[in-house]
N, C-alpha and C positions, 0 to 999 in steps of 0.2 A: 327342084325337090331334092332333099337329102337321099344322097346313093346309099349312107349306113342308117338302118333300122335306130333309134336309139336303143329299144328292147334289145340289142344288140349291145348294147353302150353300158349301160344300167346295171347289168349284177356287175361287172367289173368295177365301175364308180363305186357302186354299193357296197363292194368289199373291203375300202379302205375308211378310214376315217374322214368323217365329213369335212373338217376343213380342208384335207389335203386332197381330196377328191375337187373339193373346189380350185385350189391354188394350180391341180394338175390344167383343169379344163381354163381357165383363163389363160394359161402358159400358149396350151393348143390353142384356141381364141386369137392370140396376139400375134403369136409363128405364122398359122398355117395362113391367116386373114393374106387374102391375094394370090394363094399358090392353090395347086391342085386340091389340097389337100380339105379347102374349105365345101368341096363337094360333100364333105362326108354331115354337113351339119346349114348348107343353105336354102335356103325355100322363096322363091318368086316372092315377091311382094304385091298382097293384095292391094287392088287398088280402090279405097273410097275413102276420097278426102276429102275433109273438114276442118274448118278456120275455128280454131280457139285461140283465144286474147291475142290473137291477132297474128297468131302463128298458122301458117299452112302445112295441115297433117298432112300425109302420102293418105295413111288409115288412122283409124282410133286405138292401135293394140304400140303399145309403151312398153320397156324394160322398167322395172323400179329398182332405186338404187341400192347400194348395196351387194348386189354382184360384183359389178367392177369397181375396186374402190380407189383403185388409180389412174383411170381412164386408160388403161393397158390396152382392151381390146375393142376401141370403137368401130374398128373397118371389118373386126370377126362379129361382132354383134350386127352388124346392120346387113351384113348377109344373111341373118335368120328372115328377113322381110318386116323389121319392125317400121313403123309411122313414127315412132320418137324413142330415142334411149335416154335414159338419165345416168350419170356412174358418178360417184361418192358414194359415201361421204367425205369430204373434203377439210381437213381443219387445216388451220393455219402453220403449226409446226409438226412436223413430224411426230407418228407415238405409234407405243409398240400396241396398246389395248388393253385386255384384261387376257389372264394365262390361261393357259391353253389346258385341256379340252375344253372348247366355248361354243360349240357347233354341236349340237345332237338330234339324230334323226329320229320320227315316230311314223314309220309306216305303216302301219295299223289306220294311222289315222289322217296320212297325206300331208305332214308335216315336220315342221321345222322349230326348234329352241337354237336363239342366236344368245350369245352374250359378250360378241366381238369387241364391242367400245371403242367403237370409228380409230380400227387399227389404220393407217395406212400412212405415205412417205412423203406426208406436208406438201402446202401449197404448188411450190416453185417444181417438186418433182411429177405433181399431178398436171400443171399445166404445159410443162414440158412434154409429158405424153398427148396430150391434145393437140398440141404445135405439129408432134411428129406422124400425126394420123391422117391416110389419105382423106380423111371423112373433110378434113380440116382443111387441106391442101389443094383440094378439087372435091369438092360434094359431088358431082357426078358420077365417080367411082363407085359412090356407095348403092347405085342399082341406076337401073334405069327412070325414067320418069321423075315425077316429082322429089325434092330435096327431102331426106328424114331431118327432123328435128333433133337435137342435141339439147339435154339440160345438165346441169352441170350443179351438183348436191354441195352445201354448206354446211358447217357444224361449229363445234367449240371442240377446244383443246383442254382434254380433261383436267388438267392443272391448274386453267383457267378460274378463279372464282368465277361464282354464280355472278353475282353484283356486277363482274366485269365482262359477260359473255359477249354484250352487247360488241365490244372490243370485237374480239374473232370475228364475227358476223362481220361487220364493218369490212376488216381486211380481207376474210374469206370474199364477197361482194366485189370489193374493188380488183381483185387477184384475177378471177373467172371473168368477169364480167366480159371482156373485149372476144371472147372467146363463145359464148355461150347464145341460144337461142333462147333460152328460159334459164333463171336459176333458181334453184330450190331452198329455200330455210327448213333445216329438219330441227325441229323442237321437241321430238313424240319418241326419240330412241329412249328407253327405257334402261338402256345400258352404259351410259355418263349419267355418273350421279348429279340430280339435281335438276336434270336439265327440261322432265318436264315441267316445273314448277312457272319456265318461261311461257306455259297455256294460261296462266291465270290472268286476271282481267289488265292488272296494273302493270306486270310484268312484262307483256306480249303491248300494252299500249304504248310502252316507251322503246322497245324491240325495233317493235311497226314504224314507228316514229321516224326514228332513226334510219332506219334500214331503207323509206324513201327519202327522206331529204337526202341521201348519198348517190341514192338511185339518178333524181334528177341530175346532180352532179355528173353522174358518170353519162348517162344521156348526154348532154351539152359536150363532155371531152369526146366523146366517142360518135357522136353525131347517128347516135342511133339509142333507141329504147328498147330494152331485155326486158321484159316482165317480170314480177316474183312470182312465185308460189311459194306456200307453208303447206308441210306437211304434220299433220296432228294424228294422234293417237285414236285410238279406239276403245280404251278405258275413260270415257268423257260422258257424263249426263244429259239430259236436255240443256238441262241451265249453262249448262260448262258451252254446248256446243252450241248456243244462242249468246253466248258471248264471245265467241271467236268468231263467229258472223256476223254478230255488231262491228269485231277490233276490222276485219277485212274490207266489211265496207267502207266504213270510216276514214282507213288510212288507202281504198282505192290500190289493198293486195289485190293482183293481176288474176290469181287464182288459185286452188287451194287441191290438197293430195290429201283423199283419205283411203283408206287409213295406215299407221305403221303396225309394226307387232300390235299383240297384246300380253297384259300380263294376267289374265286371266286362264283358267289352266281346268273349269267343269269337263270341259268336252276330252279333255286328256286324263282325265281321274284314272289311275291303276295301269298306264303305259308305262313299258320303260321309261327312263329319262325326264316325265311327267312331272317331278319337283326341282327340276335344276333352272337354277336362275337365267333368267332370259327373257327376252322377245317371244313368243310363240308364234307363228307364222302358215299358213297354207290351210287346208279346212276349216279348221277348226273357228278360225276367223270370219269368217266369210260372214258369218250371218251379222258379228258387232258392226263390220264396216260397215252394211250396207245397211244397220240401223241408222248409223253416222251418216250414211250419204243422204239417205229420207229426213233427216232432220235438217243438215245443209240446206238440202234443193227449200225445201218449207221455209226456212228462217233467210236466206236469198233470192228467193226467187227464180225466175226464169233468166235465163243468161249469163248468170255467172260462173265460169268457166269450175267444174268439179271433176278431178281425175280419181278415177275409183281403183282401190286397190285392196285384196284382201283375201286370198281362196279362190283365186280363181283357176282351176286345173280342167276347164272345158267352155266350149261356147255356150250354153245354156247358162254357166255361171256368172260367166261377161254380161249378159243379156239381162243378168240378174241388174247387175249393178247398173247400167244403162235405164233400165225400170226404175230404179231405187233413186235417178236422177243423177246418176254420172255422164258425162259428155264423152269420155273415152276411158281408160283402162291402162292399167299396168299390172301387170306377172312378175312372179320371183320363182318364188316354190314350186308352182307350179312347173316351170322350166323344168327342173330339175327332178321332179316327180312323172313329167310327160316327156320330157323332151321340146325339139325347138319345131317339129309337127305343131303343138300348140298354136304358136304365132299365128300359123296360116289358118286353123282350126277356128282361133277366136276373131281371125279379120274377116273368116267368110259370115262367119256366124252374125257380127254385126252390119255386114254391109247385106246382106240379106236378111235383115228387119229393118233397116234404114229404107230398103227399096219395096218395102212388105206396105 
């Protein structure tokens, strides 16, 4: 259990600007991970694990990406007791994003406007940091019992044409791959222009295509199988999300993350910061995702692996998405709005309804 309260933590985060409140805590994250100092922010790992695509959870409760966007702090993250972390976004060459202020908080309303644009220091410096992580070196480190899961996020490089995205992906995939326990296609940032036009039907089928014939490939060199997952948006229709459940089954995607931001902005009408371009994130979402998730579990069926993400800032709202037919769960804002209390919060929450 964390020695420092966050409530302790939080008006002082709060007082600075939200990216640098961020850049501060991954800094702390990546230092302190191993030394005393990670008392101030570790919590026991619950334990009720579960096999998705073929991965062995510790629990159902995930990081989603976007926290860590350089894989800096995977040995401070996995002391929070998470079942899986993801950190990217990942593209292929280094980029600096979109300028800055790009992070603006709504606490009125438990939330978050991102308009980062997968800043972070290319390929070779992200898998560097992976190499250099005890998580990586000896998974045992990373708590007792069962191994946490590691996924490892992919993107395009905003310079990249659309037509040629497919490119990135490819190299991103091949880069992580030897590395990674799952890797993620994020197609749903709203913050690279263009990118999600790769949700449409023709786009995403030649993405898909692609993205496993490399897959097998890299199976056979590496003498082991990584799953994919796509993550998609939460601005998407019936029709829109009955056709990325066709494209997944089809091309035998591993499993699927919903949802990312949105770019819908009702539930934020008259906050501060309310019209600045972005992602929106934490509350306010909560309810599009887990539309998204009811229409997945319907249009897939039973079994196919579905990580739910959206608003989640308590165990009842986990439990939400779990109802709404997600298999496990991932937090962002919520972190950030509750603290790393959270984690333990939403693994008891689901491992008592699992035993309920």
């Amino acid at each position: 259990m964390a020695l420092v309260p966050y409530g302790l933590a939080r008006p002082f985060l709060f007082s600075l600007d939200p990216e640098t409140a961020h850049e501060h805590t991954i800094d702390m994250l990546a230092r302190g991970a191993g030394t005393p100092l990670q008392w101030a922010w570790c919590n026991a790992r619950v334990h009720d694990p579960v096999t998705l695509a073929g991965l062995a959870l510790p629990n159902r409760v995930g990081l989603a990406a976007g926290l860590d966007k350089n894989a800096r702090a995977i040995d401070g993250l996995a002391a929070m007791g998470f079942g899986f972390v993801e950190v990217g976004t990942v593209t292929p060459l280094a980029q600096p994003g979109n300028p800055r202020p790009r992070m603006f908080r709504l606490p009125a309303r438990e939330a978050l406007i991102n308009r980062m644009g997968f800043n972070n220091e290319g390929l070779q410096a992200f898998v560097a940091n992976v190499e250099k992580s005890r998580f990586h070196s000896d998974p045992r480190k990373t708590g007792a019992g069962q191994r946490m899961i590691l996924g490892l996020n992919i993107g395009k490089n905003a310079v990249t044409p659309i037509e040629r995205a497919t490119d990135d992906y490819l190299i991103g995939l091949a880069g992580v791959y030897p590395h990674a326990d799952y890797v993620t296609v994020n197609i749903s940032s709203p913050n690279t222009k263009n990118l999600r036009d790769l949700q449409s039907d023709a786009a995403l089928d030649a993405l898909l295509a692609a993205l496993k014939s490399r897959q097998a490939e890299l199976a056979d060199e590496h003498a082991r199988r990584v799953p994919l997952f796509l993550k998609i948006a939460p601005d998407l229709d019936e029709s829109q999300v009955q056709a990325i459940a066709d494209a997944l089954q089809k091309h035998a995607i591993e499993g699927v993350i919903a949802t990312n931001t949105t770019l819908a902005r009702d539930a934020v009408q008259g906050q501060p910061h309310a019209q600045e371009a972005g992602g929106l994130s934490g509350a306010p979402v909560r309810e599009a995702s887990n539309r998204v998730i009811r229409q997945l579990r319907a249009a897939l069926g039973q079994g196919f692996p579905i990580i739910g993400v959206g608003g989640i800032l308590s165990g009842a709202d986990a439990l939400a998405k779990i109802e709404a037919g997600a298999d496990a769960v991932q937090i962002y804002t919520g972190l950030i709005y509750k603290g790393p209390a959270l984690v333990a919060e939403v693994a008891q929450a689901l491992r008592a309804h699992a035993k309920a």
